[in-house]
C-alpha positions as CSV (number, residue, x, y, z in Angstrom):
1,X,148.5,-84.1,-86.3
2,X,148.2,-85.6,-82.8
3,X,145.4,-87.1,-81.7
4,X,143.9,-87.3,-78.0
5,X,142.3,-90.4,-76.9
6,X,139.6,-90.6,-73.9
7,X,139.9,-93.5,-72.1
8,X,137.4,-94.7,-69.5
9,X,138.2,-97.1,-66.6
10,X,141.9,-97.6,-65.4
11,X,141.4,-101.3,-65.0
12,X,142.7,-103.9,-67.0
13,X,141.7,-102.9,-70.2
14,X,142.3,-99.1,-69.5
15,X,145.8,-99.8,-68.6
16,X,146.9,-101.7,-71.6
17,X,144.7,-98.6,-73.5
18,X,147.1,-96.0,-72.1
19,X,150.3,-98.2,-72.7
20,X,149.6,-98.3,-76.8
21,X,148.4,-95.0,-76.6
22,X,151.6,-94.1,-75.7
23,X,153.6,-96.7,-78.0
24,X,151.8,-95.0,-80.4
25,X,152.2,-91.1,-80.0
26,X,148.8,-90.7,-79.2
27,X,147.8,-88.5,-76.0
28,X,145.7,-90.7,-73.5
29,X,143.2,-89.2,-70.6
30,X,142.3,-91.9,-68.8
31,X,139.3,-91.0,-66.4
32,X,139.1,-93.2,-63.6
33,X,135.9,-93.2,-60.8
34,X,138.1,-93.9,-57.9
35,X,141.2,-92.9,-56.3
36,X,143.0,-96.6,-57.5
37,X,143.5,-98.2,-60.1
38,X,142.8,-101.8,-61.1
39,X,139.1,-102.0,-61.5
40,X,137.5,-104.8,-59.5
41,X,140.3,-106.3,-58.5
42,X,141.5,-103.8,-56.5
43,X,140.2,-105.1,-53.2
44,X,140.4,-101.6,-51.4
45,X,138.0,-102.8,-48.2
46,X,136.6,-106.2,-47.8
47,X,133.3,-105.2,-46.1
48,X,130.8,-106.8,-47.6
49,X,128.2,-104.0,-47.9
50,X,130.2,-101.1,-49.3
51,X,129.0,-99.6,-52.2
52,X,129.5,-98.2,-54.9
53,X,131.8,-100.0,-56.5
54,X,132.4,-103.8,-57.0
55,X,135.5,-105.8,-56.5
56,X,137.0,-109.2,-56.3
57,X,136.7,-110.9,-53.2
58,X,139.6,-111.7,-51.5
59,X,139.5,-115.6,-52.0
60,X,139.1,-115.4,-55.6
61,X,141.3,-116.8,-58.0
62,X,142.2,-116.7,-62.0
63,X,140.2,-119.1,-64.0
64,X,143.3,-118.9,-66.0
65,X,146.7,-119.9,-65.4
66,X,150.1,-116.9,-64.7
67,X,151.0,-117.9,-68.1
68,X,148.5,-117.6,-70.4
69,X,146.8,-114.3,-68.2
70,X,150.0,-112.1,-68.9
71,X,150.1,-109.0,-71.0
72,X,152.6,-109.6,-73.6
73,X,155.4,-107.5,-73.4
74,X,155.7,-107.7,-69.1
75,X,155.3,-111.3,-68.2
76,X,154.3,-112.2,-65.0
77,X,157.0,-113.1,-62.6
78,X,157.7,-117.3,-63.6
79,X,157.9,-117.4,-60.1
80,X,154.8,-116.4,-59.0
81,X,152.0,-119.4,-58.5
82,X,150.6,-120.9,-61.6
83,X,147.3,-119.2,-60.7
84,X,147.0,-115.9,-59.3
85,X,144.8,-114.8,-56.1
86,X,143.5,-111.6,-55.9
87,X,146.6,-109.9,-54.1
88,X,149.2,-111.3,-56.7
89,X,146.8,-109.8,-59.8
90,X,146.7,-106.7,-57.8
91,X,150.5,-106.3,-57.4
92,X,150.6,-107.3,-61.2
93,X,148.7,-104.3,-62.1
94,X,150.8,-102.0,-60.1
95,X,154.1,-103.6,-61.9
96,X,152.5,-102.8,-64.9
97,X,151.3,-99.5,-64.3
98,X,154.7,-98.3,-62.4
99,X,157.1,-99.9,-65.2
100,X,155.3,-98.2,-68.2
101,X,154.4,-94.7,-66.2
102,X,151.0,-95.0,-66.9
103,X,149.6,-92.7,-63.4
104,X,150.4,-89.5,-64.8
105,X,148.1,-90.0,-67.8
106,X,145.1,-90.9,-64.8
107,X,142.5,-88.2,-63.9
108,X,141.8,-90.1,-60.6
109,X,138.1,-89.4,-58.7
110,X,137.0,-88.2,-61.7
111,X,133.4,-89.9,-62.6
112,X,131.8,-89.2,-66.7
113,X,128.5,-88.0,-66.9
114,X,128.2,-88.2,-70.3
115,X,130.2,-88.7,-74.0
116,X,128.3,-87.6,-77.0
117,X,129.5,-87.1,-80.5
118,X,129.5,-83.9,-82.1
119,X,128.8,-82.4,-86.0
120,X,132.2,-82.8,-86.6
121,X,132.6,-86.5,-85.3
122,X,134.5,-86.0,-82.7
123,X,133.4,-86.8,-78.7
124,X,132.8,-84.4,-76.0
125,X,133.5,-86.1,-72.3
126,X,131.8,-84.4,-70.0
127,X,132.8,-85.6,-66.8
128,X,133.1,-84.2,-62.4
129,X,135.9,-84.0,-60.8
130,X,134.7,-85.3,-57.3
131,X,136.6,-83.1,-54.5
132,X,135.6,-80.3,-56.9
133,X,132.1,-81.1,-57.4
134,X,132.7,-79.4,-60.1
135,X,131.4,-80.3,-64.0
136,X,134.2,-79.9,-66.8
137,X,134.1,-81.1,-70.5
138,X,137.0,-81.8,-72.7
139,X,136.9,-83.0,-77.0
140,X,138.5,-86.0,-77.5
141,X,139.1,-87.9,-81.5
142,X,139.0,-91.2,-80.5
143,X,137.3,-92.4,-77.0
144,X,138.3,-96.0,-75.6
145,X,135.6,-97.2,-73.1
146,X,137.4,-99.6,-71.0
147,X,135.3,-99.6,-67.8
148,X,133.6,-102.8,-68.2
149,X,130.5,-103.8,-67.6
150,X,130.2,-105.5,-63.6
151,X,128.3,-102.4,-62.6
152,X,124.9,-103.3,-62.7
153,X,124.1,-106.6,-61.4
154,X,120.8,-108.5,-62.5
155,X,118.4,-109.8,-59.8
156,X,116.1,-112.8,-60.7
157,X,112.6,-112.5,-59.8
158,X,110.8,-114.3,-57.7
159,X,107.3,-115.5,-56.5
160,X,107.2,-113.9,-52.2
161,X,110.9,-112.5,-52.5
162,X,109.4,-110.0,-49.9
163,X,108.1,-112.9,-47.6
164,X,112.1,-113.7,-46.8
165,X,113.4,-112.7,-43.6
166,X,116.9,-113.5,-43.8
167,X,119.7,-111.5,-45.6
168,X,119.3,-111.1,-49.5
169,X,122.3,-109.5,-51.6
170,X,124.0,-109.8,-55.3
171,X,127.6,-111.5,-55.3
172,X,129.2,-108.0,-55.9
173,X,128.8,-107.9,-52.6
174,X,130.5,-110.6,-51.2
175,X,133.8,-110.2,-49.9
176,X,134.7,-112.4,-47.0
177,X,133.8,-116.4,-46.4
178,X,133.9,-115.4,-42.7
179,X,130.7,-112.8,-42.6
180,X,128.8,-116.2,-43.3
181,X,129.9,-118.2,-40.3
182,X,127.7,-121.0,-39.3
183,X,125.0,-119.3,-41.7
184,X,122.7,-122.1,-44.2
185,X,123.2,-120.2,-47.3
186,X,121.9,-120.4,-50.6
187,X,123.6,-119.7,-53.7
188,X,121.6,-118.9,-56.6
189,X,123.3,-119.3,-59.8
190,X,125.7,-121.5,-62.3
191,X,128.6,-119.5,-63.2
192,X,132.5,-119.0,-62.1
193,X,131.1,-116.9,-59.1
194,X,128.4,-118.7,-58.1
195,X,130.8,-122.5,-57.8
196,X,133.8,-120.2,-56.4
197,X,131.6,-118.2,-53.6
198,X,129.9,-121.8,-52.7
199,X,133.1,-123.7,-52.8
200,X,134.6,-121.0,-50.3
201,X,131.6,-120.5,-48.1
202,X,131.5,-124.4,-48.0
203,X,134.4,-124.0,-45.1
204,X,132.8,-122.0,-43.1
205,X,129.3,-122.2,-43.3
206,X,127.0,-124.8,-41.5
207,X,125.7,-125.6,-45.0
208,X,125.8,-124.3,-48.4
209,X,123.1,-125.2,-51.1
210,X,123.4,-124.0,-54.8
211,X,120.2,-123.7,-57.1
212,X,120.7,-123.6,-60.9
213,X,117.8,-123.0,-62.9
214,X,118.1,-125.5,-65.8
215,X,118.6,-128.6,-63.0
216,X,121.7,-129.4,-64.0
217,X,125.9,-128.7,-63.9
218,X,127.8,-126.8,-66.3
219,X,130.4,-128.6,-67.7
220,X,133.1,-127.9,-65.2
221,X,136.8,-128.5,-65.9
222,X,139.3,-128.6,-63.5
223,X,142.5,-126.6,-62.9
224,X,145.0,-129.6,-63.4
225,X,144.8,-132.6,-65.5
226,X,147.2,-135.2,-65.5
227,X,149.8,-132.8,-63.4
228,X,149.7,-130.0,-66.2
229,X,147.2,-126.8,-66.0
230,X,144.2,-127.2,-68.7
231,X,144.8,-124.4,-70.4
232,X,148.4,-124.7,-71.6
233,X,147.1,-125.3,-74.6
234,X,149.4,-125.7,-78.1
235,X,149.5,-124.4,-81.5
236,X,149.8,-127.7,-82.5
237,X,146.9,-128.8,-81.0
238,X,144.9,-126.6,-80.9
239,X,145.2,-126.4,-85.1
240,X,144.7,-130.3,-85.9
241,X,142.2,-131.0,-83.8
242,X,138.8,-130.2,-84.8
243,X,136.4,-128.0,-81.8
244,X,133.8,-130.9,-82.2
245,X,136.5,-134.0,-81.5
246,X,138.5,-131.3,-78.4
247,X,135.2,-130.9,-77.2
248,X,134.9,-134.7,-76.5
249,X,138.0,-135.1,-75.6
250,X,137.6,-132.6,-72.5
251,X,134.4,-133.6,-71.5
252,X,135.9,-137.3,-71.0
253,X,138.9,-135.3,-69.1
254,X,135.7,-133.8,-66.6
255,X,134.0,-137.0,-66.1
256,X,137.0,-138.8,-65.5
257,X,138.9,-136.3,-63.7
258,X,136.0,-135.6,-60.8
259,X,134.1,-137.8,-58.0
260,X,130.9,-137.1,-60.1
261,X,127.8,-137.9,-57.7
262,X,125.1,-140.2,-59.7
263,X,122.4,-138.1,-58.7
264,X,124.0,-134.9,-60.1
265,X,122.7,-134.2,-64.0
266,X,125.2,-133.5,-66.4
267,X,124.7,-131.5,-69.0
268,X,123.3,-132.8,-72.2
269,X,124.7,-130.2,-74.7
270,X,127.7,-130.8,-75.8
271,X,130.6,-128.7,-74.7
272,X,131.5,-127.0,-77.3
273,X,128.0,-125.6,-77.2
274,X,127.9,-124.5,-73.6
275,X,129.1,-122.4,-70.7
276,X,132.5,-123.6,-69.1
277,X,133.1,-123.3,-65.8
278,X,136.6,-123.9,-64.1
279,X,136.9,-125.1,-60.9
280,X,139.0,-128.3,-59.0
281,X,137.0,-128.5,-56.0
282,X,133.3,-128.1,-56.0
283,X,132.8,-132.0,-57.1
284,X,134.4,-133.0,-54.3
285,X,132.0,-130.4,-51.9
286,X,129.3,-132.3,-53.6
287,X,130.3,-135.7,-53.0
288,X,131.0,-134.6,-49.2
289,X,127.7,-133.0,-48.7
290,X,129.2,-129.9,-47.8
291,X,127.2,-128.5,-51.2
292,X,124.3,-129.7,-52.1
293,X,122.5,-128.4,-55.5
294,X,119.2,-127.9,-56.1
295,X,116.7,-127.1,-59.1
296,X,115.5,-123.1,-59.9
297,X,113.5,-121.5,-57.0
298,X,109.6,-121.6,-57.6
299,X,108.6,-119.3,-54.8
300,X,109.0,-118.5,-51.5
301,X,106.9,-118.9,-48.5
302,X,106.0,-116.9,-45.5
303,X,106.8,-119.5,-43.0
304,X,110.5,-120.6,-41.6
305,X,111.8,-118.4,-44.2
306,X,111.0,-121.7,-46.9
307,X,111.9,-121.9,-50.2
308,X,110.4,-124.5,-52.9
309,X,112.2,-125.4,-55.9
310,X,110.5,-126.7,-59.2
311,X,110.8,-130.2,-58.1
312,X,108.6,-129.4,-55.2
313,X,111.3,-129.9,-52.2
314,X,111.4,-127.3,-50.0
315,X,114.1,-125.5,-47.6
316,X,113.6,-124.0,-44.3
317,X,115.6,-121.5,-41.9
318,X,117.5,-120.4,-44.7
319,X,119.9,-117.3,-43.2
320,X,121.3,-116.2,-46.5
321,X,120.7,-116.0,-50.1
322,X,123.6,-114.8,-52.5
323,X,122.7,-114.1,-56.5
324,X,125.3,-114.6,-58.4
325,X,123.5,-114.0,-61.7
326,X,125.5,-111.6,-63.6
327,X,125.2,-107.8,-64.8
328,X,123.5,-105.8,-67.3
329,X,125.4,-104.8,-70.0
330,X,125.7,-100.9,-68.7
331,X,127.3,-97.9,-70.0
332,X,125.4,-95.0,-68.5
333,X,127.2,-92.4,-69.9
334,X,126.7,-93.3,-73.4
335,X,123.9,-93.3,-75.3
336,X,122.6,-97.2,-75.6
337,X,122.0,-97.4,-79.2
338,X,125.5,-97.2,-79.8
339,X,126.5,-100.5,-78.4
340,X,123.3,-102.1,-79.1
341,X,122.9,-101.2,-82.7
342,X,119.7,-99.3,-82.1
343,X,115.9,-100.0,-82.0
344,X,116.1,-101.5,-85.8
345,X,118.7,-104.6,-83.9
346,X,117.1,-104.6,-80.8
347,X,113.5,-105.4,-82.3
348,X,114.9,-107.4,-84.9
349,X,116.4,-110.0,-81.2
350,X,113.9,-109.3,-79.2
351,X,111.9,-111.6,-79.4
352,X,114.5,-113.9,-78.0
353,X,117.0,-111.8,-76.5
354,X,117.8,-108.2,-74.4
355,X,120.8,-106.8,-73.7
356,X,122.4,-107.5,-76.9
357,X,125.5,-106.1,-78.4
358,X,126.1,-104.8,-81.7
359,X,129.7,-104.2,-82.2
360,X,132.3,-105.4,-84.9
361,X,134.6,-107.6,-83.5
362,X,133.2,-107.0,-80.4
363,X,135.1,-103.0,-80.4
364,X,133.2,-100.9,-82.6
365,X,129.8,-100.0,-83.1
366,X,129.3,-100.0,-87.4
367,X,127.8,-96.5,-87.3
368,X,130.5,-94.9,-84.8
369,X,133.9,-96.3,-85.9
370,X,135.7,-93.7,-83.9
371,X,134.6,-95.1,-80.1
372,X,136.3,-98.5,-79.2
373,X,135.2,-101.3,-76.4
374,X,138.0,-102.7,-74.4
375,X,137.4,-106.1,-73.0
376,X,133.5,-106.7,-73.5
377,X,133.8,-109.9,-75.0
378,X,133.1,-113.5,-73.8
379,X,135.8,-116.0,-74.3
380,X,137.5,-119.1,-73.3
381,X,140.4,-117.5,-72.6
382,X,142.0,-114.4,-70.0
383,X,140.5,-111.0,-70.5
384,X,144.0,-109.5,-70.4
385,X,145.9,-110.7,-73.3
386,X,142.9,-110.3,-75.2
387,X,142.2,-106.2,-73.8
388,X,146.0,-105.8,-74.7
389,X,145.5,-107.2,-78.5
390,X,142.1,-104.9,-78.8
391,X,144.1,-101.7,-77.6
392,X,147.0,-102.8,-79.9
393,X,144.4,-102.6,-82.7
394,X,142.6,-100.2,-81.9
395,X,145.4,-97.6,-81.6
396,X,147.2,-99.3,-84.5
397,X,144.0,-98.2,-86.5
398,X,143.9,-94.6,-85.1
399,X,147.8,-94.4,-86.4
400,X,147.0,-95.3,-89.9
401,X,149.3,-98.8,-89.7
402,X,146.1,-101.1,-90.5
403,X,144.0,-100.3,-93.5
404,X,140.6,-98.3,-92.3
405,X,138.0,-100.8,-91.3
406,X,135.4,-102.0,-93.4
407,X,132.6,-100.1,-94.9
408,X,129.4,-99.6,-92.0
409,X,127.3,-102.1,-94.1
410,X,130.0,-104.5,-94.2
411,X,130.6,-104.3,-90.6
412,X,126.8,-104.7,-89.9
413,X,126.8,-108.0,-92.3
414,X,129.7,-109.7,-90.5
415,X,128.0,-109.1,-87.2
416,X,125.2,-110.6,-88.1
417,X,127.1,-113.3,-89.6
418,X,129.1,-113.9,-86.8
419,X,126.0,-113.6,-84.2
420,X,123.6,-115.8,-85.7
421,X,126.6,-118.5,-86.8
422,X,127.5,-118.4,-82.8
423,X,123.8,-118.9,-82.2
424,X,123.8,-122.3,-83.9
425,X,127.3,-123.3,-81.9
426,X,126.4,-121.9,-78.9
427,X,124.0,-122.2,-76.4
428,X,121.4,-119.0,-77.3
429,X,122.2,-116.1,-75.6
430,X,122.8,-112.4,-76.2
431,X,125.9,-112.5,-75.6
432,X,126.6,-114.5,-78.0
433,X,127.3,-111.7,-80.6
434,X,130.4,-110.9,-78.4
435,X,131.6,-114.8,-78.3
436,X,134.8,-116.1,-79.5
437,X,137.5,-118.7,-79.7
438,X,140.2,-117.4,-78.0
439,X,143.1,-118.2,-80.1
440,X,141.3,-117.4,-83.1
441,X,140.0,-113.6,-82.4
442,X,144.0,-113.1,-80.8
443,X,145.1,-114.6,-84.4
444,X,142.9,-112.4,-86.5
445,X,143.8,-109.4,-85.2
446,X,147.7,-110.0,-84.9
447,X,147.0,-110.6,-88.6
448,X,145.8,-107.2,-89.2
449,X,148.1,-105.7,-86.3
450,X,151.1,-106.9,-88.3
451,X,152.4,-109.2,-85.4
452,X,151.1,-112.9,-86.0
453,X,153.7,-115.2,-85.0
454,X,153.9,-117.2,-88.5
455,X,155.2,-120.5,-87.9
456,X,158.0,-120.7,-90.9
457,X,159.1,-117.1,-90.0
458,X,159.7,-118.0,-86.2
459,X,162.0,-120.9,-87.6
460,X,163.6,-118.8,-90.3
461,X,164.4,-115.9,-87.1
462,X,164.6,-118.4,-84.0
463,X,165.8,-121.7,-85.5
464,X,164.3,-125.6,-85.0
465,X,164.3,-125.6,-81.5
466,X,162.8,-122.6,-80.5
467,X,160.4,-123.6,-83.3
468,X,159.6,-126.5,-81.9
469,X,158.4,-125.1,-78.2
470,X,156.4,-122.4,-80.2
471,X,154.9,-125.0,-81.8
472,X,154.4,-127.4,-79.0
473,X,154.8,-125.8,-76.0
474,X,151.9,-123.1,-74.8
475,X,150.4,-120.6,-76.5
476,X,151.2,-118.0,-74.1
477,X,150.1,-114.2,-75.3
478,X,154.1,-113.2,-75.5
479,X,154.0,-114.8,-78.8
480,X,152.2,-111.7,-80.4
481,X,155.9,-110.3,-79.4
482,X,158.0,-112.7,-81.2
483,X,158.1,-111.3,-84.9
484,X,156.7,-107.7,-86.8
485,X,155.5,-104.6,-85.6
486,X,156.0,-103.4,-81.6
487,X,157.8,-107.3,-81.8
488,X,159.8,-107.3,-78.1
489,X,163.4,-108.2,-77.9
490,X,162.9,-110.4,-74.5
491,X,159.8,-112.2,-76.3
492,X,162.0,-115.9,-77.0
493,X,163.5,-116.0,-73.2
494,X,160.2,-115.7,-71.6
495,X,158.5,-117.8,-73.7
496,X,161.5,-120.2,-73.0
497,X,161.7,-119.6,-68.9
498,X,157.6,-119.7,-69.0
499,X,157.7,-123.1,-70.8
500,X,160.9,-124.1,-68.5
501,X,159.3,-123.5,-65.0
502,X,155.6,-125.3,-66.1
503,X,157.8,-128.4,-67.1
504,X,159.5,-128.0,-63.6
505,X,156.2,-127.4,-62.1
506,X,154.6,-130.3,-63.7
507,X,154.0,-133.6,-62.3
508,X,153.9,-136.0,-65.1
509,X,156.0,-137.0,-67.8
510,X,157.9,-135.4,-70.6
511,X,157.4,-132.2,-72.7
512,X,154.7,-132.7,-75.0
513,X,156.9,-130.9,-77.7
514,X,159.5,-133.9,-77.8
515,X,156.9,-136.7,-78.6
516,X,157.7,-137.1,-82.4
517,X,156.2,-140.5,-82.6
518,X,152.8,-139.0,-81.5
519,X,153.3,-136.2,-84.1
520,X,154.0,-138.6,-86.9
521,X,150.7,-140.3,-85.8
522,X,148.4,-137.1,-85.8
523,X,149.8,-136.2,-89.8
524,X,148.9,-139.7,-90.9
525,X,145.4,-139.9,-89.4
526,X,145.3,-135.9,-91.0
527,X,146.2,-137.8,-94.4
528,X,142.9,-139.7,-94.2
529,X,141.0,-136.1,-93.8
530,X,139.3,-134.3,-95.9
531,X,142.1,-131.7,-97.2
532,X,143.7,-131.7,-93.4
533,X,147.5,-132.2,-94.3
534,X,147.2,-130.1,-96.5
535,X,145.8,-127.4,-94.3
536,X,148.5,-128.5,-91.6
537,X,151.2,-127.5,-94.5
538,X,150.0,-124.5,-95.8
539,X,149.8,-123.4,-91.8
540,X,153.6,-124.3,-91.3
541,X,154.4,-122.6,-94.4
542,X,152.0,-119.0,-94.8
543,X,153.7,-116.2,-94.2
């Protein structure tokens, strides 16, 4: 019996959505708000007041590098930079879109009202088509809500907010460095956006200042360590050595990589229990004085448009203040209790937490196993790979190749589990229900999926030396391609040409792959280890 699939958003989880949909004989309705697709970073105007929708600004680029961003089965050209700006992810998404023919399954302009389930467990969509104005509904098995969640942005709140004269506005508004010309701007917040925006307006503006409310720096990593991108990660490595000893490891890469000012605080969690931010440049705007941080705001004052901070120093003639302090967690055509878990969750978190979410492996809500989330998960990785494994699930489960999920109470138990083991890691936060170790969440459901790249089969299929850049070279998603179901016959050449060109690209040394002697090191300090070569055998070995 065919199935029909509602899919919301035709960004980058709503592409990927449609794609397996496809793959998978299912029939996808992708309902998308505007006339384009590519979600937020589609920069379709770069005024920096048009509403309603957000998008990228036009400096912007990806945290993560060409090769480890890709979808798995249409790399990204090995030509193209090693990190993308917003025009080359925008002419990705087009590539993608055009090569699998994914526009005709796109009711553009179309905006949902509402989705709510019906007696017989299937969802009604009830959604306007715009140059209509007109209301239709439609009944859908299985919906995929892949519109993301950078709709609704959070404001902090302030002591005499009212009293400021200058311009206010949220960072989904920015667009250009240029609107803030010789401006003294003040960026409010800690994040990717926040260090990007100041780093960028840092060139233009007569001064930038950046106020983060717990006093001191994320741990920042840089784009490039040692002439090699920091996230072309191994299997290798990635596998032998434990969070707690990486975690050092990096933070000695940060503090030795970057002009640190003395009078900057670092932070004093370790980094395995924090917020990561990447970015190559904002220690050096700091050490220039073209940045300079400051504590959380503790009010503002009627006069010279001031501002005190908590340590009691004050600003004047500020002409702009940007927020970049993140969004809600927003679907408003759904019904919130089935994302949050209902009122039982919510009061069970609230004294520490809102805005929690209660889904298993951050896609399905226990009670509703029928409605998926695309892409609302934290991670120290790229969103796409990790929407394309979710939809690959997903739609692998609708098909009947993955054994049902787990029983409602079961599902409820190992969110809980998961939450409040993340909550001890981690530093507290709602979102940490949706938290993961990259490599480990893609691994777990390639598992299930049927497409985990075991690392005896690749040498049984590809042979020693292909074995030995999959196991030493990096872990780019096209590996989910290599080996068992919707496996891809180009899969070994572009993990070869991706591995080729960031050799070429790099500026020190030798491939990491070739250094045997350091190997034969690692598996005899793993022999003093509590049950470590062991584990390393049993993972070159399971099938």
């Amino acid at each position: 019996m065919v199935k029909y699939v509602a899919i919301i958003g035709a960004g980058i989880a709503g592409l990927p959505a449609i794609k397996q949909c496809l793959d998978n004989d299912l029939i996808p309705i992708c309902f998308e708000q505007n006339s384009f697709i590519g979600g937020l970073w589609r920069n379709e105007n770069c005024e920096k007041n048009k509403d309603p929708y957000s998008t990228i600004y036009k400096g912007v680029l990806t945290n993560t590098s060409k090769e480890m961003s890709t979808y798995s089965d249409f790399p990204i050209p090995a030509e193209w930079p090693i990190f993308l700006n917003q025009t080359y992810v925008e002419k990705y998404i087009d590539m993608y879109a055009e090569n699998f023919n994914l526009l005709p399954h796109i009711k553009f302009n179309t905006t949902v009202l509402k989705i709510s389930i019906l007696p017989d467990k299937r969802w009604k969509v009830k959604y306007i088509i715009q140059s209509k104005n007109q209301e239709e509904e439609e009944i859908f098995d299985f919906v995929m809500v892949c519109s993301g969640h950078h709709s609704k942005p959070k404001w902090p709140e302030f002591k005499g907010m009212n009293f400021f004269k200058g311009e206010q506005l949220h960072s989904y508004k920015y667009k250009r460095a240029i609107d803030f010309e010789n401006k003294r701007v003040l960026v409010v917040g800690g994040s990717f956006s926040a260090m990007d925006i100041a780093v960028e307006l840092s060139n233009v503006a007569s001064q930038v200042y950046i106020s983060i409310r717990s006093g001191k720096l994320p741990w920042i990593l840089p784009r490039f360590v040692n002439g090699k991108t920091t996230d072309h990660f191994t299997r290798f490595n990635a596998y032998i050595i434990p969070p707690s000893i990486g975690g050092k490891i990096i933070e000695n890469i940060i503090i030795k990589s970057f002009p640190i000012p003395s009078h900057l605080k670092l932070p004093t969690d370790p980094l395995i229990a924090s917020a990561i931010v990447i970015n190559s440049d904002i220690y050096q705007c700091f050490a220039a004085g073209t940045i300079i941080m400051k504590p959380n705001i503790k009010e503002f004052k009627f006069e010279n448009n001031q501002i005190e901070f908590i340590d009691e120093t004050i600003l004047e003639n500020i002409d702009v203040i940007i927020y970049s302090t993140g969004y809600y967690i927003d679907y408003p055509f759904l019904e919130k209790h089935i994302y949050t878990g209902g009122d039982e969750i919510e009061q069970e978190y609230e004294k520490d937490f809102h805005d929690i979410v209660w889904l298993y492996r951050s896609i399905f809500p226990p009670k509703y196993p029928n409605i998926a989330f695309i892409g609302l998960t934290n991670r120290a990785g790229s969103l796409l790979p990790i929407c394309e494994m979710q939809a690959r699930y997903v739609t692998s489960l609708i098909k009947g190749f993955i054994k049902s999920l787990p029983s409602q109470n079961e599902m409820e138990n190992s969110i809980r589990k998961h939450y409040e083991n993340s909550l001890k890691k981690l530093c507290k936060s709602a979102r940490s229900s949706i938290h993961y170790n990259y490599l480990s969440y893609m691994d777990n459901l390639s598992k299930d999926i049927g497409c985990y790249p075991y690392p005896y089969e690749i040498f049984k299929k590809f042979g020693f030396n292909f074995w030995k850049l999959f196991m030493f070279g990096m872990a780019t998603p096209i590996q989910y391609r290599l080996i068992g179901r919707e496996s891809w016959e180009g899969a070994k050449d572009a993990i070869s040409l991706y591995n080729e060109y960031s050799f070429k690209n790099s500026t020190r040394g030798s491939r990491g792959y070739k250094s045997w002697i350091y190997i034969l090191i690692v598996l005899l300090i793993l022999l003093n280890r509590n049950g470590g070569f062991k584990k390393f055998i049993t993972f070159l070995i399971n099938k």
